[in-house]
C-alpha positions in Angstrom: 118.1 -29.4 89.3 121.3 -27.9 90.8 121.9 -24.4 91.0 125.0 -24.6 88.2 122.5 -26.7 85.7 119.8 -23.8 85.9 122.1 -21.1 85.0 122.8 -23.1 82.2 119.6 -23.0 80.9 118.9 -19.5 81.3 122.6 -18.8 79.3 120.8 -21.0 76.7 117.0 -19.6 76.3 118.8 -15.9 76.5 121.6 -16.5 73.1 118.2 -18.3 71.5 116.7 -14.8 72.0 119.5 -12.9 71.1 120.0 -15.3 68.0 116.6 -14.4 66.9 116.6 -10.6 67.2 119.3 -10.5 65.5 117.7 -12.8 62.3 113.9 -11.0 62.6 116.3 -7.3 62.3 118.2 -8.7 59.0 114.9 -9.6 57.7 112.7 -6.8 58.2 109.0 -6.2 59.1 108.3 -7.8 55.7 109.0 -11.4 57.1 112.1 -12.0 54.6 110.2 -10.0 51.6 111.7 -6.7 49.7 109.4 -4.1 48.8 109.5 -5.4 45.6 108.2 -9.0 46.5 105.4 -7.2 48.2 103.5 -5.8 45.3 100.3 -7.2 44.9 99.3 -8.7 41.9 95.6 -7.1 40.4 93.2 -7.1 37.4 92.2 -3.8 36.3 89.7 -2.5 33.6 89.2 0.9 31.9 86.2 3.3 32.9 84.8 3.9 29.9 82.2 6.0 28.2 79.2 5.4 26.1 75.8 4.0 26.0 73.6 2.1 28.5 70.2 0.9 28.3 68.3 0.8 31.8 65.7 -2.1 31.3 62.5 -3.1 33.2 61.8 -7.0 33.8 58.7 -7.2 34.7 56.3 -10.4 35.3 53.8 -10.9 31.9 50.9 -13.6 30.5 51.0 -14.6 27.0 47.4 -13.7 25.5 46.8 -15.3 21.9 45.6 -12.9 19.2 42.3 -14.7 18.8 41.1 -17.2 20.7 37.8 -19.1 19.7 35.5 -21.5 21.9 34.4 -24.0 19.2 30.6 -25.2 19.6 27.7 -26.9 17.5 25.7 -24.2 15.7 23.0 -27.0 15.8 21.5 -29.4 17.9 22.2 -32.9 17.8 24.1 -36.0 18.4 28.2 -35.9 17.8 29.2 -38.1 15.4 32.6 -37.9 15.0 36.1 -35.9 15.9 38.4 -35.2 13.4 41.6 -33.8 15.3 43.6 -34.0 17.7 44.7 -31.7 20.8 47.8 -29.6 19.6 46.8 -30.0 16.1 47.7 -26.9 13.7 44.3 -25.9 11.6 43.7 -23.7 9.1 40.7 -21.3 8.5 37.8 -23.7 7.3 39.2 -27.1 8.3 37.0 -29.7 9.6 36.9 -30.3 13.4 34.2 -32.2 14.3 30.4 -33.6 12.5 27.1 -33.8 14.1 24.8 -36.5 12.8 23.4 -35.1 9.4 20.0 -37.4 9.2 17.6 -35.6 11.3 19.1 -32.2 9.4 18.6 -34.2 6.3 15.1 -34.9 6.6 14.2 -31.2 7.9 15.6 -30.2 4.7 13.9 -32.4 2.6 10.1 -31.2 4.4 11.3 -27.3 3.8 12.4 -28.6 0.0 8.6 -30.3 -0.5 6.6 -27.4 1.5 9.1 -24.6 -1.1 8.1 -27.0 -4.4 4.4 -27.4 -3.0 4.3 -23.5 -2.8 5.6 -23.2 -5.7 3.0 -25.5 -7.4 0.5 -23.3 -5.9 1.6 -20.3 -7.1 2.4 -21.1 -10.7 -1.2 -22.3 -11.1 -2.8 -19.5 -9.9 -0.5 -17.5 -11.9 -2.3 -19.2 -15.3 -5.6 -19.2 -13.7 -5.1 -15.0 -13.2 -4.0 -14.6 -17.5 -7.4 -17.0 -18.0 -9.3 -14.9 -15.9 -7.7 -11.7 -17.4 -8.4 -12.8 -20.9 -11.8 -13.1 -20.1 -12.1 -10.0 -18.5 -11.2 -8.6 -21.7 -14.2 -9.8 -23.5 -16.0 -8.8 -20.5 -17.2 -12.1 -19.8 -16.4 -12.5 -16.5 -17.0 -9.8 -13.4 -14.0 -7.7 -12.2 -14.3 -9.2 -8.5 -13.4 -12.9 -9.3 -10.6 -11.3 -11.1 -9.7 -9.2 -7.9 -9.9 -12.1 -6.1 -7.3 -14.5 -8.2 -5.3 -11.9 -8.0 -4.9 -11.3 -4.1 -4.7 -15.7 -4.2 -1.5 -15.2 -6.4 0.1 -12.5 -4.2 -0.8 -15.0 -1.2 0.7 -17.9 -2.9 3.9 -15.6 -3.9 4.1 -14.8 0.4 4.2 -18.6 0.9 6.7 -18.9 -1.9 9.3 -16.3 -0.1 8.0 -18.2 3.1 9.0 -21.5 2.0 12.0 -20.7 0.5 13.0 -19.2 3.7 12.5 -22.4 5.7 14.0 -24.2 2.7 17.3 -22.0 3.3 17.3 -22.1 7.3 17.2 -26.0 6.5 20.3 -26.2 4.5 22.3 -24.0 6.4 21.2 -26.0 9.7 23.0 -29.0 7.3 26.1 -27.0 6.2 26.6 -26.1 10.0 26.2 -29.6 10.7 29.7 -29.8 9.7 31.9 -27.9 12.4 34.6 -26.4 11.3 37.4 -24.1 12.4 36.7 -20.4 12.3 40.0 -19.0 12.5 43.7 -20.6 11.6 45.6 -21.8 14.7 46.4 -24.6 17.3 43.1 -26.2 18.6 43.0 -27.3 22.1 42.4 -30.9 23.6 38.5 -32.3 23.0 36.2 -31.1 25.5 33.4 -33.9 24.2 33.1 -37.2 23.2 31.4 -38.5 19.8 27.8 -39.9 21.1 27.2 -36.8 23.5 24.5 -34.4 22.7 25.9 -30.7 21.7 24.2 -27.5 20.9 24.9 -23.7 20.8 23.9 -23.7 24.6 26.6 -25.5 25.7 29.1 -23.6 28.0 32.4 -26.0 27.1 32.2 -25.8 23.7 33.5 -28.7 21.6 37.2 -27.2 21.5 39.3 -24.0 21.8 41.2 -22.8 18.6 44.1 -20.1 19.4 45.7 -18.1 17.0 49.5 -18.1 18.3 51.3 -16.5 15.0 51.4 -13.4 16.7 51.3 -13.3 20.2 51.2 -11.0 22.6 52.2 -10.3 25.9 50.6 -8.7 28.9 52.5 -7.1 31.8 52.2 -4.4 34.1 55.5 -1.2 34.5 55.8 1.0 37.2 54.0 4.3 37.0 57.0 6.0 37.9 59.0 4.5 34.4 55.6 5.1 32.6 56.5 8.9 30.9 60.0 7.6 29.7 58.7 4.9 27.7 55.5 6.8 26.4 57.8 10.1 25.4 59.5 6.9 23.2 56.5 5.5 21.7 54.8 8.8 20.9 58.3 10.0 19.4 57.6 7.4 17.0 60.5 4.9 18.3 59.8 0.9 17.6 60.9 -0.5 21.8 61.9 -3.9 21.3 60.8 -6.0 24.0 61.5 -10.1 24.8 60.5 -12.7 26.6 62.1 -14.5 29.7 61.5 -18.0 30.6 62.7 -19.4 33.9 66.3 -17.7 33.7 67.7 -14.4 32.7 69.5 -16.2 29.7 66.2 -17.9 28.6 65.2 -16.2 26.2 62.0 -17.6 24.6 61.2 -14.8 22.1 61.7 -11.1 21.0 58.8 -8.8 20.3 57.9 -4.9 19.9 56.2 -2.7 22.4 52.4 -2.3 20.5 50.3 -0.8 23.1 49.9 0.6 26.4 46.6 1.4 28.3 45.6 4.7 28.9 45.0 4.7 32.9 46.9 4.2 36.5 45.7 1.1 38.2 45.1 2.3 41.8 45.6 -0.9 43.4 49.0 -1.5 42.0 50.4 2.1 41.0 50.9 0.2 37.7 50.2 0.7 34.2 49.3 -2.2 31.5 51.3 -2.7 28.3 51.5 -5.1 25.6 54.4 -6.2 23.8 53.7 -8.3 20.2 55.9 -11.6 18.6 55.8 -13.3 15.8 56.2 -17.0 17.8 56.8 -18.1 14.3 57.9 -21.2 16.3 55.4 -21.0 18.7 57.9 -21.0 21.8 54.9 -18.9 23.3 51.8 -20.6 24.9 48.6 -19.1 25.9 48.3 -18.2 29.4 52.2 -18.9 29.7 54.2 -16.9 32.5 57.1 -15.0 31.0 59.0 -12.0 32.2 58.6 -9.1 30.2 61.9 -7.2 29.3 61.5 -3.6 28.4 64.1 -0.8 27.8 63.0 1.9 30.3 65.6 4.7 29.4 68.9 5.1 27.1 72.0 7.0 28.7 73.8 8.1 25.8 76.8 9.3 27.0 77.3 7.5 30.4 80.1 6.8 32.4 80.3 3.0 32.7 82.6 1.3 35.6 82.5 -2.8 35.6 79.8 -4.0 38.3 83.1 -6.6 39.5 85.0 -3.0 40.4 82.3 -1.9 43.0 83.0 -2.1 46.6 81.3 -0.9 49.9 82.6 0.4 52.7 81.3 2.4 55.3 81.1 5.9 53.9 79.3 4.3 50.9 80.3 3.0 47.7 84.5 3.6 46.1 86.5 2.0 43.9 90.6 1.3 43.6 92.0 3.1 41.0 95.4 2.3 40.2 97.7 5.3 40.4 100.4 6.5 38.2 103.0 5.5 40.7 101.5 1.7 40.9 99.5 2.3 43.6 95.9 1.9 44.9 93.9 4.5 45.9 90.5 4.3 47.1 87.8 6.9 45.4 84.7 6.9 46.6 82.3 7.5 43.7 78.4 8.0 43.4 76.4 4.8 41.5 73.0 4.8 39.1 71.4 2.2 37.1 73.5 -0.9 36.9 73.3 -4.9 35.8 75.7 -8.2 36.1 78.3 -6.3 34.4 78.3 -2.8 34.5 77.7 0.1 36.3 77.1 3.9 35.7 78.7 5.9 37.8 77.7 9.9 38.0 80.8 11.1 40.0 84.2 9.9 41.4 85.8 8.4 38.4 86.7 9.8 34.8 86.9 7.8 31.5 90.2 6.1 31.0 91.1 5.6 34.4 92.1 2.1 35.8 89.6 0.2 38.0 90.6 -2.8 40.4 88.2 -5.7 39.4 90.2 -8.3 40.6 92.2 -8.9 43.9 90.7 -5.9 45.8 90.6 -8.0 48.9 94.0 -7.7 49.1 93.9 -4.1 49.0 94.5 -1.1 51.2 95.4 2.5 50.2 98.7 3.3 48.8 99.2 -0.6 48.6 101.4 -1.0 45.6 100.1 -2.9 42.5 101.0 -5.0 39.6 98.5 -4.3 37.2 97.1 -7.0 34.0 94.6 -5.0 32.0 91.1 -6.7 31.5 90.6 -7.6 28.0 87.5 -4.7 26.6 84.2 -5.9 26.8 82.5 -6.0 23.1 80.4 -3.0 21.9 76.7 -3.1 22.1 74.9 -4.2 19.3 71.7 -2.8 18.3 68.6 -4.8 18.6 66.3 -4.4 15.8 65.0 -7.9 14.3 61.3 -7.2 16.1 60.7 -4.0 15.4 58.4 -2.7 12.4 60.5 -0.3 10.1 63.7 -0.5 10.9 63.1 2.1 14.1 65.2 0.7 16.5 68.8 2.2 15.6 68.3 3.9 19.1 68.1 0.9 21.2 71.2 -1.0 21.9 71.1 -4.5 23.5 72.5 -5.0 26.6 72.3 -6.6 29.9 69.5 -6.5 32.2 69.4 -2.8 34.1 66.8 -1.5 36.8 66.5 2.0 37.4 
């Protein structure tokens, strides 16, 4: 390239450059934006104050309030079944029938010994007012009459005797007939008709469990313990429900009944137990649940939306939008919390405006185009399982740990 060409170039690249300054000053550091255009759109919610219930999920079993192994009272052959696994029973319903003959005929040998006995008695009975008519007109010496006399009172032993056997008989018979002791849902078979059963055998013929209520087993924290005792001793029904597999399946709500009066040193845990109804027996014996209890009530908390929340490395803050339209950050100090909210013990006031959406975007002093949140509802009170109405105190809400 000749000497002429190259300056050319250079002339060219150097009013591109020029060209360009010139454009990027017009513009502005803002790439072609006005101060204006650079206000960043947010969502922001209002701190508010009220009350928050701190729960306790904790892992539970499902216990039945009575559970019965069903056996044969007597010993014999099974002769028949008569229900089938899953089956709702009431008190005094048949289950199951051991063969009756051999029971038949030991009733019918205690029945003929009784009316022999009897027999026996009732003669010797007429023989003692012959013999004590005759002693009367002294015709007949005082030791024969002695002697018909301890014969009656032996007769009247075999009597009570008899009768005895006679009734041990019949109700051998009448338990012949198995049925079930308490109301409930009996259990799959654990026999088959043609088997021998007894009252020595370990599996029993079935397994009735009474469901309607239930109850729940589970294990809180020691350190929670004295909260929810000062509650129960106060008087206060706790409800308490049931999780299944995820924090919105709920399978039942109950009422705290009991709790048990010592630490477990192996776990730092003390046992409670929480009652349903499981008037649609959504609870199973044995069944794993989780066990969600209200640990504490903050009556008067300071409550921030969980969504407004950030870290950084000082700790926890929050963007509150300014009275100019600007973020700020403010760092603020956190307690209990759940998907939704958080309490927050310093930093922030109620009614100021929290950044729940768009903080990403955000630095201090950045300015802000606000849209309020809409306001969450108000907690309801949660009282449907709890035994006189004495749950006003307890509002439902969102699981919270301590």
């Amino acid at each position: 390239m000749s000497r002429q060409a190259s300056r050319t170039w250079v002339a060219v690249l150097a009013g591109i450059v020029v060209i360009g300054g010139i454009w990027w000053v017009a513009k502005g550091p803002g790439g072609g934006k006005s101060q204006a255009d650079q206000t960043v759109p947010v969502v922001a919610a209002t701190v508010r104050q009220g009350g928050f219930v701190v729960y306790r999920s904790q892992p539970g079993t499902v216990t039945p309030s009575n559970s019965v192994l069903v056996r044969s009272q007597v010993d014999g052959v099974l002769k028949r079944v008569d229900f089938t696994g899953g089956q709702l029973v009431k008190q005094g319903d048949l289950l199951a029938e051991v063969d009756p003959r051999p029971l038949q005929a030991q009733a019918q040998q205690a029945g003929g010994d009784l009316a022999r006995s009897q027999a026996q008695l009732a003669n010797a009975q007429e023989v003692l007012k012959h013999y004590n008519a005759l002693l009367a007109q002294d015709s007949i010496s005082r030791q024969r009459v002695a002697d018909q006399e301890a014969l009656v009172r032996q007769y009247q032993a075999e009597v009570k005797a008899g009768q005895g056997r006679a009734d041990t008989a019949q109700l051998q018979l009448s338990s012949g007939r198995i049925t079930s002791p308490i109301a409930g849902m009996v259990s799959l078979r654990r026999v088959d008709p043609g088997n021998l059963v007894g009252p020595g055998d370990a599996r029993g013929i079935a397994v009735v469990t009474q469901s309607q209520p239930s109850k729940v087993v589970f294990s809180v924290p020691v350190n929670v313990v004295p909260r929810v005792l000062e509650r129960m001793h106060a008087g206060t029904c706790i409800p308490v429900q049931a999780v299944g597999d995820g924090p919105d399946d709920i399978l039942a709500t109950g009422h705290l009944l009991a709790a048990n009066n010592q630490v477990d040193p192996a776990t730092g845990t003390v046992k409670f137990e929480a009652e349903f109804a499981n008037a649609d027996n959504s609870l199973l014996p044995n069944q794993f649940v989780t066990a969600k209890l209200p640990v504490q009530v903050l009556a008067q908390a300071v409550l921030v939306p969980s969504a407004a929340i950030q870290q950084g490395a000082q700790g926890p803050f929050v963007y509150v939008v300014k009275d100019d339209k600007t973020a700020a950050v403010v760092p603020v100090k956190v307690g209990a919390s759940d998907a939704t909210t958080t309490v927050v013990t310093s930093g922030v006031t109620p009614g100021a405006h929290v950044v729940v959406e768009g903080a990403d975007r955000l630095r201090s002093g950045t300015a802000v185009n606000a849209t309020m949140a809409p306001e969450p509802p108000a907690a309801a009170v949660d009282s449907a399982a709890c035994r006189d109405g004495n749950a006003g105190a307890t509002p439902q809400a969102p699981n919270a740990r301590p």
